[in-house]
C-alpha positions in Angstrom: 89.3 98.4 65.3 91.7 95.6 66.5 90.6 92.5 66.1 92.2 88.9 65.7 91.8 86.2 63.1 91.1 84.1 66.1 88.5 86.0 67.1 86.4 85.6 63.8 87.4 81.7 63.5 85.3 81.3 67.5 82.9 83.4 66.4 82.5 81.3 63.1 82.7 77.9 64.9 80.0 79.2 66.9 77.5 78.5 63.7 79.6 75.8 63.1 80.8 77.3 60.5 85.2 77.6 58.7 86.7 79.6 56.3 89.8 79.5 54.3 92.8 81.9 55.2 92.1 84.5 52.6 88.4 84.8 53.8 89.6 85.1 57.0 91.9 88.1 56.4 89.4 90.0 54.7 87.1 89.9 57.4 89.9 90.7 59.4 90.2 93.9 56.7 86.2 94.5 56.7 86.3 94.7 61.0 89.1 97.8 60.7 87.6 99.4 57.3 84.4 99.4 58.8 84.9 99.8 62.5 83.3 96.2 63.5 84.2 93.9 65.9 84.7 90.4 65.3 81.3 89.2 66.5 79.7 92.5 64.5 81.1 91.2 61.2 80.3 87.4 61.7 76.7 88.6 62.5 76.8 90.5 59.8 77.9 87.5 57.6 74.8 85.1 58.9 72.6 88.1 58.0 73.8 88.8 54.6 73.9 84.4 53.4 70.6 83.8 55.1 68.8 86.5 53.2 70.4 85.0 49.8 71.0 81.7 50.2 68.2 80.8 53.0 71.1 79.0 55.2 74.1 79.5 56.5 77.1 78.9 54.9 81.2 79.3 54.9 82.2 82.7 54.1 84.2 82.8 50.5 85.9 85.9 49.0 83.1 86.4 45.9 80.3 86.2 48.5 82.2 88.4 51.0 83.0 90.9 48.1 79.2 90.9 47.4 78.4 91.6 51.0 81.0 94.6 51.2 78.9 96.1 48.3 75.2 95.8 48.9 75.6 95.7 52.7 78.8 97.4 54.3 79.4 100.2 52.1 75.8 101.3 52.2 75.5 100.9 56.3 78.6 103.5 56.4 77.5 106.2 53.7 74.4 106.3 55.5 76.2 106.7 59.2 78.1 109.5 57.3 74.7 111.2 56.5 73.3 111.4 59.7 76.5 112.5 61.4 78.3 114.5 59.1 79.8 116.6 62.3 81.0 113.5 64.2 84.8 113.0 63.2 86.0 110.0 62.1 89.4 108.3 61.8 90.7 108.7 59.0 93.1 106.5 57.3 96.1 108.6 56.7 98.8 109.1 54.2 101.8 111.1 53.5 99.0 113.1 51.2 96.3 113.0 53.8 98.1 114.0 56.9 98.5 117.4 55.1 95.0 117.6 53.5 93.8 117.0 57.2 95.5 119.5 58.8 95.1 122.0 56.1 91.4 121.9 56.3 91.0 122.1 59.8 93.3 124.8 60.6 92.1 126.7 57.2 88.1 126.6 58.4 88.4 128.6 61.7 91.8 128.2 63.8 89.6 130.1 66.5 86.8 127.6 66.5 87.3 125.6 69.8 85.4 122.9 68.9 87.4 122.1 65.7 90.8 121.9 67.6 88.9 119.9 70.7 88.0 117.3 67.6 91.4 117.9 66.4 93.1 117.2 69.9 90.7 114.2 70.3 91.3 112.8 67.3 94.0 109.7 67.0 95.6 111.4 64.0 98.8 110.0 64.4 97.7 107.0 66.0 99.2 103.8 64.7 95.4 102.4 64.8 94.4 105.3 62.6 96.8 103.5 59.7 96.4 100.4 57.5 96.1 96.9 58.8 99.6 94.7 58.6 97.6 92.2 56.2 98.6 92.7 53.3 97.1 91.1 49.6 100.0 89.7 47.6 100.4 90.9 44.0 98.6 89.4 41.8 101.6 90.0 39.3 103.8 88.1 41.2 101.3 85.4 42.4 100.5 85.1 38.1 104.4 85.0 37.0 105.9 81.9 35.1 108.8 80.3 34.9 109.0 79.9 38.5 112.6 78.5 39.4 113.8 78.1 35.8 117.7 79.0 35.4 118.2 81.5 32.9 121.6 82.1 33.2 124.8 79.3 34.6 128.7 79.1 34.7 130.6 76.2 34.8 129.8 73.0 34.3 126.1 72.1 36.0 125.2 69.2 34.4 125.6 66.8 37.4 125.6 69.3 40.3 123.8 68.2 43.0 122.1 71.8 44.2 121.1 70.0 47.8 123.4 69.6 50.5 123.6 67.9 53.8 122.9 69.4 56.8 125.6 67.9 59.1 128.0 70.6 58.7 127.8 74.0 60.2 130.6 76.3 57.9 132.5 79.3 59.6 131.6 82.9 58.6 134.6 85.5 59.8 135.6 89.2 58.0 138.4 88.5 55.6 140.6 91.5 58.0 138.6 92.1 61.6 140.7 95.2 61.7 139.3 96.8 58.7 135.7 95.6 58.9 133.0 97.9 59.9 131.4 96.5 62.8 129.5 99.2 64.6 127.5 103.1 63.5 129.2 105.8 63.5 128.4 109.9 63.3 128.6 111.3 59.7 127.4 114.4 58.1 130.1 116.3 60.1 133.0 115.7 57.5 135.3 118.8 56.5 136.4 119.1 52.9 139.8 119.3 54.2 139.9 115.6 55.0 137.6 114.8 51.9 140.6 116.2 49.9 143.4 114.4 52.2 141.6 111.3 51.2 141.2 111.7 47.5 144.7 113.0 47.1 146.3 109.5 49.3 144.3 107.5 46.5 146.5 109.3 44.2 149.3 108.4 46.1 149.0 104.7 46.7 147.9 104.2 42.9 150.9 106.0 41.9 153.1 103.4 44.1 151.6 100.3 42.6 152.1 101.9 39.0 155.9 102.7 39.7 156.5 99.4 41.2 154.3 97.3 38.0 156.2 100.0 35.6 159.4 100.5 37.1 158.8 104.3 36.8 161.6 106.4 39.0 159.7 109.6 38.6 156.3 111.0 37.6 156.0 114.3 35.4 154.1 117.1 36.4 150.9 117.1 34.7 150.6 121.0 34.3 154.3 122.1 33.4 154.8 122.3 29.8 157.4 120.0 28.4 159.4 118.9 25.3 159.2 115.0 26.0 156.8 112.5 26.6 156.6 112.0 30.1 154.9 109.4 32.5 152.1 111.0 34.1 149.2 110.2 36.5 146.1 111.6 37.9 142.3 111.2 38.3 139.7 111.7 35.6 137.1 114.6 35.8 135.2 116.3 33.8 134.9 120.2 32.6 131.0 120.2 32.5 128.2 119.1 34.7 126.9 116.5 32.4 128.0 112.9 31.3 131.3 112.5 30.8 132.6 113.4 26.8 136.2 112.7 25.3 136.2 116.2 24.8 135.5 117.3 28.3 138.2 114.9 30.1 139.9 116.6 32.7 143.1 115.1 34.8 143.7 116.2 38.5 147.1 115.4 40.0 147.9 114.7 43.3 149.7 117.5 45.5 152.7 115.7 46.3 153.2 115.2 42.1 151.5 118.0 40.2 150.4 120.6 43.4 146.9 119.1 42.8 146.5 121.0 39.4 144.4 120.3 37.0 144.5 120.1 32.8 142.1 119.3 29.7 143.3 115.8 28.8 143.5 114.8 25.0 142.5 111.7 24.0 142.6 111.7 20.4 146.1 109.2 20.2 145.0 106.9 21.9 143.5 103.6 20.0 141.0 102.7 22.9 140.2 103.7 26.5 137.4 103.4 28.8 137.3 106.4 31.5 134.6 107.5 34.1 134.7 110.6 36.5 137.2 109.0 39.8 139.3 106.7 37.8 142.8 107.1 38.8 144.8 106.4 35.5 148.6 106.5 34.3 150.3 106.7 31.2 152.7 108.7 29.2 151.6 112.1 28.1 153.3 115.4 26.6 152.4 119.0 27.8 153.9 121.3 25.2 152.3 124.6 26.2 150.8 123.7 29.4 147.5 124.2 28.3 146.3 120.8 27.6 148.5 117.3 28.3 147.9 114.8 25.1 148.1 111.4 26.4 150.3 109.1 24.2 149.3 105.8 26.0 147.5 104.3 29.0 149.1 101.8 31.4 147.2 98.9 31.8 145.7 98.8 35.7 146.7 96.2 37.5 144.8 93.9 39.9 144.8 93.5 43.4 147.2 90.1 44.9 145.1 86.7 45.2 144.8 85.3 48.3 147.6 83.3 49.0 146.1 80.6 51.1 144.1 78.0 48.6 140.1 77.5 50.6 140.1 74.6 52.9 135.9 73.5 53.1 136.9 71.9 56.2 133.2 72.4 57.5 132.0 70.9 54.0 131.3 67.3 53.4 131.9 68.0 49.3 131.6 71.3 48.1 130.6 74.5 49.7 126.8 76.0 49.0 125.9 79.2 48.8 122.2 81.1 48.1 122.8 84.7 47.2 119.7 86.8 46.5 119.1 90.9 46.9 116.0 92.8 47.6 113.9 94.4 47.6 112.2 91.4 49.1 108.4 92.6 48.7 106.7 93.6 45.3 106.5 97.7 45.2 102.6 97.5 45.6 102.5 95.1 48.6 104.3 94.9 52.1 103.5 90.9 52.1 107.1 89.3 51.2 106.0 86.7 49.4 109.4 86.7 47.4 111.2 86.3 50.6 108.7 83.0 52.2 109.1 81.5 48.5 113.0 81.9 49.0 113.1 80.7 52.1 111.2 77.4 51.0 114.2 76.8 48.6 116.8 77.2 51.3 114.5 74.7 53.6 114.2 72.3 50.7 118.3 72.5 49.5 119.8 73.2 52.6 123.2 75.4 51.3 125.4 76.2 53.9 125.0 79.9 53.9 122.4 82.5 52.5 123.3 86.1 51.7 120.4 88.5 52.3 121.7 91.8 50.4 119.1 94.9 51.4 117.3 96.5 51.2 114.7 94.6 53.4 112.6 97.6 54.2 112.7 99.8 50.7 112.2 103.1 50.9 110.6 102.9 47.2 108.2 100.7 48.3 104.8 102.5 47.2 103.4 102.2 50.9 106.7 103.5 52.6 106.5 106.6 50.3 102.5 106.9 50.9 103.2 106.7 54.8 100.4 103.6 54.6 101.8 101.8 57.7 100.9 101.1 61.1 104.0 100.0 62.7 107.5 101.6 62.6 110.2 100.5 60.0 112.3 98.8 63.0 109.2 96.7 63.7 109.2 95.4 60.3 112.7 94.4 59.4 113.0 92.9 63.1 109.4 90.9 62.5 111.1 90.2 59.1 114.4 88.7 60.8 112.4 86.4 63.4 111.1 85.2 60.7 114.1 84.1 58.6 115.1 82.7 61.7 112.4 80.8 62.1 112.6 79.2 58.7 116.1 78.1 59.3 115.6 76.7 62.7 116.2 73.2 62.1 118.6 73.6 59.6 122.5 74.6 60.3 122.9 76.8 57.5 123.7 80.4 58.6 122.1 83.6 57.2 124.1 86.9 56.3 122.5 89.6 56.2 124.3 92.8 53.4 122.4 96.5 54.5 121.8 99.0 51.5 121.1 102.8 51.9 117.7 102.3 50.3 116.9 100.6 54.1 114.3 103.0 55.3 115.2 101.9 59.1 118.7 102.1 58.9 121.3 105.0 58.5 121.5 106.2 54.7 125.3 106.4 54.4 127.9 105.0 53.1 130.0 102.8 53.9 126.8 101.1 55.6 127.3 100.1 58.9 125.8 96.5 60.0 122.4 96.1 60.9 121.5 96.0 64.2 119.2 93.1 65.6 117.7 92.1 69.3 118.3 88.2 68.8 121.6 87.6 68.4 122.8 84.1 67.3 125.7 82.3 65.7 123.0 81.6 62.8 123.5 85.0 62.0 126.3 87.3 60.6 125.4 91.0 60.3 128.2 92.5 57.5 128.3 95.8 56.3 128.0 97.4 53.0 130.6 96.5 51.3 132.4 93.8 53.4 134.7 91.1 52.3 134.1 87.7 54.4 135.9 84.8 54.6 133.7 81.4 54.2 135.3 78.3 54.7 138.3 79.8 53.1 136.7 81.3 49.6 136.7 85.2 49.8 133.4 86.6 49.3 133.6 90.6 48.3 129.5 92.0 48.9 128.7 95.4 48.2 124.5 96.2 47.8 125.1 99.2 46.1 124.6 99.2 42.6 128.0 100.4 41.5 128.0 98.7 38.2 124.6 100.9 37.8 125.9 104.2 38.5 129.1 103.1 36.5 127.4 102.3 33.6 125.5 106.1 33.8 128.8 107.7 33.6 131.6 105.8 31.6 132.5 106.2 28.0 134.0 103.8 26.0 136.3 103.8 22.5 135.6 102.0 21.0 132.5 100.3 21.9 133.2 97.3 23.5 130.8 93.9 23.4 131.5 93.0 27.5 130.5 95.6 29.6 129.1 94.1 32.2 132.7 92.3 32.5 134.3 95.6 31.7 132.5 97.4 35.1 133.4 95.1 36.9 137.1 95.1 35.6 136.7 98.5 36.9 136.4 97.6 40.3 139.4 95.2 40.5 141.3 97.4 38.8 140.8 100.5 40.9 140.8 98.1 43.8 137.6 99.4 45.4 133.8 98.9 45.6 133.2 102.5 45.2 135.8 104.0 42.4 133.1 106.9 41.3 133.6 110.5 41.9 131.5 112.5 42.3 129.4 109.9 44.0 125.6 108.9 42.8 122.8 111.3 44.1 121.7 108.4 45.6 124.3 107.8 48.6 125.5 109.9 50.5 129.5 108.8 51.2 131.9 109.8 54.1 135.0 109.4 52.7 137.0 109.3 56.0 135.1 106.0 56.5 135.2 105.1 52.7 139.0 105.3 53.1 139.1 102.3 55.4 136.1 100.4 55.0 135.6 100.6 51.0 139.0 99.4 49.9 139.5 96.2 47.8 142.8 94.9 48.8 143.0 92.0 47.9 142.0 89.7 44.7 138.4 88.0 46.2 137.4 84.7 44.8 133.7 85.7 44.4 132.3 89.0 43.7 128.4 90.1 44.1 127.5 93.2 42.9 123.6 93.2 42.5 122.5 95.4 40.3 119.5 97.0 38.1 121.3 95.6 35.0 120.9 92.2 33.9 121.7 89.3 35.9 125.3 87.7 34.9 127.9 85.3 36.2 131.9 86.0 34.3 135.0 85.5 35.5 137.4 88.5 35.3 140.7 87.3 35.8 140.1 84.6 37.7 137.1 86.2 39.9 134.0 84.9 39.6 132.2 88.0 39.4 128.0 88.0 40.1 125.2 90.0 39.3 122.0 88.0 41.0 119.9 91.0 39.6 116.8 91.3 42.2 114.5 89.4 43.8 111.4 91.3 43.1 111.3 94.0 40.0 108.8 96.5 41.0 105.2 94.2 41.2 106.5 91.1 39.6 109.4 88.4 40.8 113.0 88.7 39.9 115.9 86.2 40.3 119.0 84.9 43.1 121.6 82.8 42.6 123.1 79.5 43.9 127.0 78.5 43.9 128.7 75.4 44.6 132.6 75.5 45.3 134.0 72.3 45.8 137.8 71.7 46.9 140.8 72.4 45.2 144.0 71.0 44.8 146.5 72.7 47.0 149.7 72.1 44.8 147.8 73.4 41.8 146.2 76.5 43.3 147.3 79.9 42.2 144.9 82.3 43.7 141.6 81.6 41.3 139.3 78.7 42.3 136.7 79.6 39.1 137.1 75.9 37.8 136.3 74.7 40.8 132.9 77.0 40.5 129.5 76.3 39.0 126.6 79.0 40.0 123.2 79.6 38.2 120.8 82.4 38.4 117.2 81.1 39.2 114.1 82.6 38.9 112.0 83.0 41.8 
């Protein structure tokens, strides 16, 4: 049954009689459970104090608690006795729904009554579903440590973390002509063009490599030969499992090596660190054409830096920036506490811009999977963007949002195109996944998908390494893309003749954000200040963002990094 807070707040007054929030929204929670309107469960309420307590008095959550047990829940198992035929809405689930239908249709398919009921029932009736009040975890409401900074770079020590509000900074792509700005159809890709576009990767690496090298001619990775020649190719593997030095295959491109493919032997080399898509180069030596032993590995080189050094113009002293990835509600609620408690720092410390990296609406939230909602995903994230909006409303700092495939209201694909919204505004920048944005000058590149994850599932390493966090995300740079694994994760689905122009990294960015399942970290990687916010929310309990300050830098002395001019921490929530 619908019925308003309001409603049970008149009804309430009407006794002269208030109640706190929380006892409010579970009446609100007793009216649907148990079919009452709002005057049935204040009635209800005057009955159940005056027989114990001889007077009336406020409702509380104990007392109401009490009242559900020796009152409600008896007054409906009794109704459910006398009228065991009558049907009854059921609350349903993804479990349920099938139960349901099962039983019905299982009894007597013929039985004309049963599919009258069946017909007249609101099965799929967004009223037949769970209430949008939702309790908060008490996991999260019971964490500690609440806005502690666990992990900083730079000096911090007399940061000022709140900024004015005067200025309004700009927000723009970093290249409009490469940013992806609108859907598109996928799932109709042929493995022709799939092909096309891993063997140009091939190509252009092999450029760069002949131009850093000074390499007139690449060797063909499948012909035998006498001499050590310079090769170069993409890593694979012989076997469906994890990648093993001694399942390392190399593919060549078709221009250089017909697109052939040979066991790659790693045993002279001193150190590497491979994973299935790497494009590599180096000088190797086929003698029988059976396996190429590689003799030594070129060292990757890095994308340019941008050659123009970040103005602030819009800034009265240094740039600030919130960062913080979802999900944004605990895995056992749909409430968002984490997100309202975020929001309160941004209305407290005004930065200039907030990034909101999805998902917003997770698909592994435990009532998106149970089906235990009674409005559409849409409805939420919109409700969910209002409300940012809201918060930010006397502020000028501007709010971009990052999708993620794990959106259950927007298109599972990658690249991720932006999210669409009814309330357009300036106070709001809608980037895709990844995107690479220009603010105030310092080049942000955001991706929401947990690369450095499914990295870290497939690489191997010799020998081990201390940094790996720093060494993923050399990957990246290196490679020069946000998405350098092939075959992809399980988890997205990629169309590659998108990837090829929306998932490049062209250029050297000042900041990186790659949120991930791995611990939270802030390094700079030669000269980027590469970030790992972690989450806002793991599973039922609070997570972490992160806060930079950029302030200017000296134009004669810039040469593409601005780290010193840097300092970020990693909060919890």
């Amino acid at each position: 049954m619908d019925v308003n807070i309001e409603d049970i707040k008149e009804h309430l007054e009407e006794f002269c009689l208030t109640a706190e929030d929380n006892a409010l929204i579970k009446m609100k929670e007793f009216s649907f459970v148990y079919r009452l309107s709002a005057e049935d469960i204040v009635d209800q309420w005057i009955a159940f104090c005056t027989t114990k307590q001889k007077s009336c008095q406020s409702p509380t959550i104990s007392m109401l608690d009490q009242m559900e047990k020796e009152e409600l829940m008896k007054t409906k198992s009794s109704k459910q006795r006398k009228s065991t035929s009558s049907v009854c809405t059921p609350v349903l689930n993804s479990s349920t729904i099938d139960l349901i239908c099962n039983n019905n249709f299982e009894n007597d398919v013929s039985n004309t009554n049963s599919l009258q009921a069946l017909e007249k029932s609101p099965m799929f009736s967004p009223k037949s579903m769970t209430p949008t009040c939702f309790t908060p975890s008490r996991k999260y409401v019971s964490r500690s440590g609440m806005g502690d900074v666990v992990c900083s770079f730079g000096d911090t020590s007399s940061i000022e973390w709140k900024h004015s509000d005067e200025f309004s900074c700009s927000v723009t792509a970093y290249n409009e002509e490469t940013s992806l700005r609108a859907s598109y159809h996928f799932m109709c890709e042929k493995l022709r063009n799939r092909g096309a576009v891993l063997n140009e990767m091939i190509q252009d690496a092999a450029d760069s490599f002949a131009k850093e090298y000074n390499i007139e001619e690449w060797g063909h990775i499948h012909l035998p030969s006498v001499e050590t020649v310079p090769v170069i190719g993409r890593i694979c593997s012989d076997s469906s499992g994890r990648l093993n030095p001694s399942s390392v295959l190399i593919e060549g491109s078709q221009e250089l090596s017909s697109g052939q493919t040979v066991p790659l032997d790693l045993s002279s080399l001193e150190k590497f660190s491979l994973f299935p898509g790497q494009i590599i180069a180096g000088t190797g030596i086929n003698n029988l054409g059976k396996k190429l032993v590689l003799k030594t590995l070129y060292e990757n080189t890095f994308p340019d830096y941008p050659p123009k050094v970040p103005g602030l113009e819009n800034c009265l002293d240094s740039l600030g920036v919130v960062v913080a990835a979802g999900p944004f509600a605990t895995a056992d609620t749909m409430s968002y506490e984490p997100l309202w408690d975020l929001m309160k720092y941004v209305k407290t410390h005004m930065p200039h811009v907030v990034i909101l990296i999805g998902p917003f609406v997770d698909i592994k939230n435990d009532f998106i999977e149970n089906g235990d909602l009674n409005e559409t995903y849409d409805d939420i994230f919109k409700r969910l963007v209002l409300e940012i909006l809201k918060n930010i409303e006397s502020l000028s700092t501007k709010v971009v949002l990052v999708p993620s495939t794990k959106d259950a209201h927007h298109d599972f694909v990658y690249p991720t195109p932006p999210y669409s919204v009814d309330h357009a505004t300036k106070r709001l920048y809608l980037a895709s996944d990844p995107c690479i944005l220009n603010i105030e000058g310092v080049v942000f590149a955001i991706t929401s998908t947990d690369i450095l994850f499914h990295l870290g599932k497939e690489e191997i390493s010799y020998p081990q390494q201390p940094d790996r966090f720093g060494r993923l995300c050399k990957h990246l740079l290196t490679q020069k893309h946000f998405y350098p694994l092939y075959p992809p994760n399980e988890e997205i689905n990629v169309d590659f003749s998108h990837h090829e122009l929306h998932a490049p990294l062209p250029v050297m960015p000042h900041v990186l954000i790659v949120p991930s399942d791995f611990r939270y970290f802030i390094k700079d990687i030669n000269g980027c200040c590469c970030v790992n916010p972690e989450r806002v929310t793991k599973h039922s309990s609070g997570g972490t963002f992160a806060r930079l300050n950029i302030t200017r830098m000296d134009a004669n002395k810039y040469k593409g990094s601005i780290t010193d001019c840097i300092q970020a921490q990693v909060l919890k929530i």
